[in-house]
C-alpha positions as CSV (number, residue, x, y, z in Angstrom):
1,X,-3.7,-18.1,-14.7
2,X,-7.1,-18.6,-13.5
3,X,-6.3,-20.2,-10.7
4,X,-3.9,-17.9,-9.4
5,X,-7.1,-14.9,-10.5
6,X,-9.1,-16.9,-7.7
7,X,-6.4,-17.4,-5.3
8,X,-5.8,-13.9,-5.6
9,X,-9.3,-13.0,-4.9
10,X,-10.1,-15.1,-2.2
11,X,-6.7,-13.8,-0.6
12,X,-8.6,-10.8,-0.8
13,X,-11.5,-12.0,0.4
14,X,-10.4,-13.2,3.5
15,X,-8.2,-9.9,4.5
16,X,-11.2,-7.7,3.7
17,X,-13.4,-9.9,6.2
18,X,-10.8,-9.2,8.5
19,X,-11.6,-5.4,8.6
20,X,-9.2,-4.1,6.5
21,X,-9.8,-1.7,3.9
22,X,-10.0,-2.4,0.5
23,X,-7.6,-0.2,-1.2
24,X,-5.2,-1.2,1.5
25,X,-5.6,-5.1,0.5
26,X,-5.1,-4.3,-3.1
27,X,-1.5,-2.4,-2.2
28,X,-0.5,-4.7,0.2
29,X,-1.1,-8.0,-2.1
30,X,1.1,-5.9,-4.8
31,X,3.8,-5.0,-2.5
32,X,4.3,-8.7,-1.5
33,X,3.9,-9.9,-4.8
34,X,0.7,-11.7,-3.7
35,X,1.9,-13.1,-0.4
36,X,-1.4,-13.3,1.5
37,X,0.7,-14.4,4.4
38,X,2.7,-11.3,4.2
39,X,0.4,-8.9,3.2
40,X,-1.8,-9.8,6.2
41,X,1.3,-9.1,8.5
42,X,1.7,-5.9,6.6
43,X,-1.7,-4.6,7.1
44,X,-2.0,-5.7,11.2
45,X,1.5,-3.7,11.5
46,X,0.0,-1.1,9.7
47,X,-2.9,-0.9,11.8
48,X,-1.0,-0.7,14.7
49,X,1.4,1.5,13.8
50,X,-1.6,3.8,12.7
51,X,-2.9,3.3,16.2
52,X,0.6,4.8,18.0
53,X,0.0,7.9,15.7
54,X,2.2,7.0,13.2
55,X,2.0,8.8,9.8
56,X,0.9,6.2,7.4
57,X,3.2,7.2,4.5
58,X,6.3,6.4,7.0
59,X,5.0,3.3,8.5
60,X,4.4,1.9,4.8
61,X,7.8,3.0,3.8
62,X,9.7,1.5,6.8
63,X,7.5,-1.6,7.1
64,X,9.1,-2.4,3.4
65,X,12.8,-1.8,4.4
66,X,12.4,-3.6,7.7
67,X,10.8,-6.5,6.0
68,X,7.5,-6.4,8.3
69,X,10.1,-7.0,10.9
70,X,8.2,-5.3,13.9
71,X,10.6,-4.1,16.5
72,X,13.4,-3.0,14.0
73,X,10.5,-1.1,12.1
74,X,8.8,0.1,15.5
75,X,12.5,1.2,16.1
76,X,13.2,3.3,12.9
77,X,9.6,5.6,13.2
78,X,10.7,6.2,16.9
79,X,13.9,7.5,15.5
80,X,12.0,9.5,12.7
């Protein structure tokens, strides 16, 4: 259990160092069930989503359907 505390937190770590918020680590680590891996894809789609003018609320919702699957989720906030 400890060792997964520390993975966790260097997981953490290393996402925050890459510029991302810290609230937005926490919730992406949830969502993926700790996947650093995955959250990290999560939060650079996010971010560039953000970046097209995207609403945040929608990009979040349709990056979880689409399975952080870029084009199909770039595809559904066109049709939005």
């Amino acid at each position: 259990c400890l060792l997964q505390f520390l993975s966790y937190l260097s997981a953490c770590d290393r996402l925050l160092k890459q510029g991302y918020e810290e609230g937005q680590v926490e919730e992406a680590m949830e969502m993926f069930q700790y996947s650093e891996k995955k959250a990290a894809e999560f939060l650079r789609l996010l971010a560039q989503f953000n970046d097209m003018g995207f609403q945040q609320n929608e990009i979040k919702e349709v990056l979880l359907l689409c399975e952080n699957q870029r084009e199909k989720a770039l595809e559904e906030l066109m049709m939005k």
